[in-house]
C-alpha positions as CSV (number, residue, x, y, z in Angstrom):
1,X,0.0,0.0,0.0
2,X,0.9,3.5,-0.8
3,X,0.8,6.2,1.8
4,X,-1.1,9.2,1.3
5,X,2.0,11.7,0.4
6,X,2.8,9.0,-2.7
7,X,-1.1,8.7,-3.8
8,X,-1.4,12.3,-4.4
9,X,2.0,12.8,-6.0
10,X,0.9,9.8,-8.3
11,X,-2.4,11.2,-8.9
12,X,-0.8,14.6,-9.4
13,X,1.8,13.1,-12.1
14,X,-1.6,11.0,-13.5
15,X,-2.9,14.6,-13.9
16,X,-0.4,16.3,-16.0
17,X,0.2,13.8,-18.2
18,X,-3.8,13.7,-19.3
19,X,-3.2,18.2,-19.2
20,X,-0.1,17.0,-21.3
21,X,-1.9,14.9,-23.9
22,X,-4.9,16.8,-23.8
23,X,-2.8,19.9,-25.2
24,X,-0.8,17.9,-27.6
25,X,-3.9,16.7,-29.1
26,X,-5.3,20.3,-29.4
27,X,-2.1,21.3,-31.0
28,X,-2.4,18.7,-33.5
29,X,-6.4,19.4,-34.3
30,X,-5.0,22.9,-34.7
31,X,-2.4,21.9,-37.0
32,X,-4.5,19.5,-39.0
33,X,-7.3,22.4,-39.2
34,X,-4.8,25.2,-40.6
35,X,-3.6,22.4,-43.0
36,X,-7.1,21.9,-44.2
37,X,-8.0,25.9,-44.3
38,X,-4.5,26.4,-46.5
39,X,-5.2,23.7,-48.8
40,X,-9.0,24.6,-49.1
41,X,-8.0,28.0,-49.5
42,X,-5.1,27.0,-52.4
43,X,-7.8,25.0,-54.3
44,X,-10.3,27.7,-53.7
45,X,-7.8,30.3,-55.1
46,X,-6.6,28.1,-58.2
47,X,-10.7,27.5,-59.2
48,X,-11.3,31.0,-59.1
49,X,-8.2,31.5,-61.5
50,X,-9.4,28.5,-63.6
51,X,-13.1,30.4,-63.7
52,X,-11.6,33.3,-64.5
53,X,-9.8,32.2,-67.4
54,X,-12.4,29.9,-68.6
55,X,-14.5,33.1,-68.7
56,X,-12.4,34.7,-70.7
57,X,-11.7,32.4,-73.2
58,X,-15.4,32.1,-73.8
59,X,-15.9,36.0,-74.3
60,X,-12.7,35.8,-76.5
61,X,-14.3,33.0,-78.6
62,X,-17.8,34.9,-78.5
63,X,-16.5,37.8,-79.9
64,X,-15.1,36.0,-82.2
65,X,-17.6,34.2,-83.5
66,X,-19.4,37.4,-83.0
67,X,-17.0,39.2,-85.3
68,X,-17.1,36.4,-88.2
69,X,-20.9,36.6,-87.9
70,X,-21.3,40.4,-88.9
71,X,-18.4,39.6,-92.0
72,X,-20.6,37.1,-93.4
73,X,-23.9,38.2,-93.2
74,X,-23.7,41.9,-92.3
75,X,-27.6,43.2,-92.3
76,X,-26.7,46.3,-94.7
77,X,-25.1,43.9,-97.0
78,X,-28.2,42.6,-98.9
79,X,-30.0,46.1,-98.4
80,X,-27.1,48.3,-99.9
81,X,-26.4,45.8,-102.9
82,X,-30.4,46.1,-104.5
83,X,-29.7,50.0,-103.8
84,X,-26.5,50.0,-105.7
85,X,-28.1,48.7,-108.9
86,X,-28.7,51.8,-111.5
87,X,-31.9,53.3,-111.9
88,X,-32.9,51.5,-115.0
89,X,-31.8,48.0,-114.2
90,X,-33.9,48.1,-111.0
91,X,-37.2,49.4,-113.1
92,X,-36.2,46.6,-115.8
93,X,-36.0,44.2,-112.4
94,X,-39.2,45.2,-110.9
95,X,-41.5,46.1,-113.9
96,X,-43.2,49.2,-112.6
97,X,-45.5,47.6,-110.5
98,X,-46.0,48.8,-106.9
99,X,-44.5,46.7,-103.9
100,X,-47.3,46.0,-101.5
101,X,-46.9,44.9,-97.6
102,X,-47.7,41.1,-97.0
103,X,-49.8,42.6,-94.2
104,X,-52.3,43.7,-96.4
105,X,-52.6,40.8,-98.5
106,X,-54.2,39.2,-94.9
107,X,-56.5,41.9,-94.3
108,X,-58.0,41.7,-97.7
109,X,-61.1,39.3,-97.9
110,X,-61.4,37.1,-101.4
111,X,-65.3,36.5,-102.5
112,X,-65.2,33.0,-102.9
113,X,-68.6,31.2,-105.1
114,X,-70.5,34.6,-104.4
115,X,-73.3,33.7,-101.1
116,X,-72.0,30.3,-101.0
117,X,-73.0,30.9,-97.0
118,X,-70.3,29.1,-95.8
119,X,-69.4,29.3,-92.1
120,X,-66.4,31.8,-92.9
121,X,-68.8,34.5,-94.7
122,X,-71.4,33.8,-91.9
123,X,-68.2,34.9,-89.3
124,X,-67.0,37.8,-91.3
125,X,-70.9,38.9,-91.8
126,X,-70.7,38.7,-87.6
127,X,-67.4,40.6,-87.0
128,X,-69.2,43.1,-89.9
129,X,-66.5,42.5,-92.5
130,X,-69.1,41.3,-95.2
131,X,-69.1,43.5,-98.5
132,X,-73.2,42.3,-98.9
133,X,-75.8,45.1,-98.6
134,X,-77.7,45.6,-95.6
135,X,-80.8,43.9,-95.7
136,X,-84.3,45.8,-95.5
137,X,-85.7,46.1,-92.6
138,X,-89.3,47.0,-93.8
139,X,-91.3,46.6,-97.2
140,X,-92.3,49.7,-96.5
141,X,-89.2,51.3,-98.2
């Protein structure tokens, strides 16, 4: 049996070597945790530069294709080049006739078999697009 002076020194020695390890191991959690924040922060840094880059090659490309785009089919191309033809080779081309909007064209109603009474001269007579006269409304008159 130990006396009492010896049981406390051993439980005091017990005690700092449990302090001892305790403090190693948060040294080493520290260590291991600035390790991980340095690499996380490397690979953070070196995707950012990646993103970059890749973002800059695509704008690069895109104005280039951009670029190669407006050579080949610039939109005053095709305008200018029926405007550059002389005076009488565009009559010749056209043949004096009028150029109409496609617009129109839709507006325009065609008389189709006269009162065939279809269901399409029934809806334009509705909507009040028909070109028939208005019916009497006496025999008075």
């Amino acid at each position: 049996m130990l006396g009492a002076q010896a049981l406390r020194t051993k439980q005091k020695v017990e005690q700092k070597e449990r302090e001892k390890r305790h403090k190693e191991r948060q040294r080493n959690l520290e260590a291991q945790r600035e390790r991980i924040q340095k690499a996380a922060s490397e690979d953070a840094q070196q995707q950012m530069l990646e993103y970059m880059a890749q973002q800059q090659r695509l704008q690069l490309n895109e104005e280039e294709q951009n670029r190669k785009i407006q050579q080949r089919l610039s939109l005053h191309a095709n305008a200018l080049s029926e405007h550059l033809v002389p005076m009488n080779g565009r009559e010749s081309k056209i043949g004096n006739t009028p150029r109409r909007s496609p617009s129109t064209d839709c507006a325009t109603t065609l008389k189709v078999n006269g009162d065939s009474g279809s269901s399409g001269n029934r809806l334009m007579r509705w909507l009040g697009f028909n070109n028939k006269k208005p019916r009497r409304m006496s025999t008075f008159t």
